[in-house]
N, C-alpha and C positions, 0 to 999 in steps of 0.2 A: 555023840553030840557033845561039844564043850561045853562046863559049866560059865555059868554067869557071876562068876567072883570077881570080875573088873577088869576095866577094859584093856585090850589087848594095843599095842604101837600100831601104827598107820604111818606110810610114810609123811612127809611133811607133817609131823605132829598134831595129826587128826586120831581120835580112836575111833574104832569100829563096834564097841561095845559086846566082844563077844572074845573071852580069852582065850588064846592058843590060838587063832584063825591068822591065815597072813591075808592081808587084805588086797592084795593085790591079784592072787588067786583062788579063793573060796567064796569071798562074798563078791555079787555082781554090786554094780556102782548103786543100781537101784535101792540095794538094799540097806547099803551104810551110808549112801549122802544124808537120810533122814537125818539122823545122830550129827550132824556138824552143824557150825555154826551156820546164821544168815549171813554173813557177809565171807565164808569159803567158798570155794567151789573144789572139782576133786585135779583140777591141774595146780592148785595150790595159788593162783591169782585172785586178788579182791574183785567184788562183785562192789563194795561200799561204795560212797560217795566220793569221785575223784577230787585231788588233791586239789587239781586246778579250780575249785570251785568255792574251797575254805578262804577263806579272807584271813592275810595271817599279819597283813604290816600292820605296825601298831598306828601309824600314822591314820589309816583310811580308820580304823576299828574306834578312834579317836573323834572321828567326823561323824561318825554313828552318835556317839555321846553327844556330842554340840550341837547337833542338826537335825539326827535322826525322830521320826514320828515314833512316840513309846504306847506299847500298852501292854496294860500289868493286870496280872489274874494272882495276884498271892504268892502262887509258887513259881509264876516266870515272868519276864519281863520281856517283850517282843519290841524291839528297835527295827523299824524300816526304812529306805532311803530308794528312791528310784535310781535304776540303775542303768549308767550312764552307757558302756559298751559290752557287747558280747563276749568280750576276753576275760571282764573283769572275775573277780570272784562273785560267790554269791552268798555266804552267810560262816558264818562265825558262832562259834558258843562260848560261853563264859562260864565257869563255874569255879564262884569263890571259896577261899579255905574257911568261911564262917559254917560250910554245908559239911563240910566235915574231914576227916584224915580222906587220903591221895586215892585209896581204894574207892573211896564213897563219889568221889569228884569223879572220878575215871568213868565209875558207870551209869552217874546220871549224865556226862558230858556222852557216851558213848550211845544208850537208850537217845539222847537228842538227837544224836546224828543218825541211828537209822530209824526215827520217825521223822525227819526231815525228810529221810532220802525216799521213803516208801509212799507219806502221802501227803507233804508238803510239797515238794519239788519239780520244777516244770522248767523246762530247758527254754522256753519263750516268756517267763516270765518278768515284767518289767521290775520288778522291784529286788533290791538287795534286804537279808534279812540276818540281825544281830538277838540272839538270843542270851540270856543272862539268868540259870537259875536262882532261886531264893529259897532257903535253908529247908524248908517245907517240901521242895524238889523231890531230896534226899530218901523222902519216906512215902514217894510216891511209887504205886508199881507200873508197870512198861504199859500197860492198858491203860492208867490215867494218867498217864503222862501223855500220851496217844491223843485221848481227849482234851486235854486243854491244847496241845501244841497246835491242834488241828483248829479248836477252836478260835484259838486268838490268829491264826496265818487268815481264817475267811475271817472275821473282824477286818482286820488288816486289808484283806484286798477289797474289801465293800468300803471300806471309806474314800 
């Protein structure tokens, strides 16, 4: 049996968490998809939230500011806008450099988008959604981020 001194290469820069194995022929898929990330899968293509869906011109993300319905819980601010066609995108994240150095931004903006994508998001829903952490984000962990993100999205469609 190999020891467990750290993890072993996986092709497309997965590990399989068990060193000296080749992943390819000792361990069954079942065994090492555990250990990857949520948003791989083992062909090496994203499962996240497609591209076509992020809102990225600054123009429309601009309309959110001047137009958009806001509602604010301390650590997020939720901007909504109905949304006009099915092509369009559908939500956008912000997170400013007050919340902290590029590390810190990456994984509250990254924690955002896959609790959007898990139990915010609904391919018939009418409304577009702008999300804007606030520095308090930062020091939240992925379960209460979960909580408020959820919480303020049904605010948001009950009104």
């Amino acid at each position: 049996m190999a020891s467990l001194r750290g993890p072993a290469h996986v092709p497309g820069g997965l590990s399989c968490g068990v060193a000296g194995q080749r992943a390819d022929t000792d361990l069954s898929p079942r065994v090492w998809s555990a250990s990857l990330p949520a948003t791989r899968v083992l062909s090496g293509s994203l499962v996240g939230l497609p591209s076509t869906k992020t809102i990225r011109k600054t123009r429309a993300i601009g309309l959110f500011f001047a137009s958009g319905r806001r509602l604010n819980d301390g650590a997020l601010l939720l901007l909504i806008l109905p949304r006009a066609s099915e092509s369009e995108g559908v939500v956008f994240f912000v997170t400013p450099r007050k919340i902290g150095n590029a590390v810190v931004r990456n994984r509250v903006r990254r924690r955002m988008r896959e609790v959007f994508r898990r139990w915010v998001y609904r391919a018939d829903d009418p409304w577009m959604y702008g999300w804007v952490a606030k520095r308090s984000a930062a020091s939240l962990d992925f379960w209460r981020l979960k909580e408020k993100m959820v919480a303020l999205a049904t605010r948001a469609q009950e009104k």
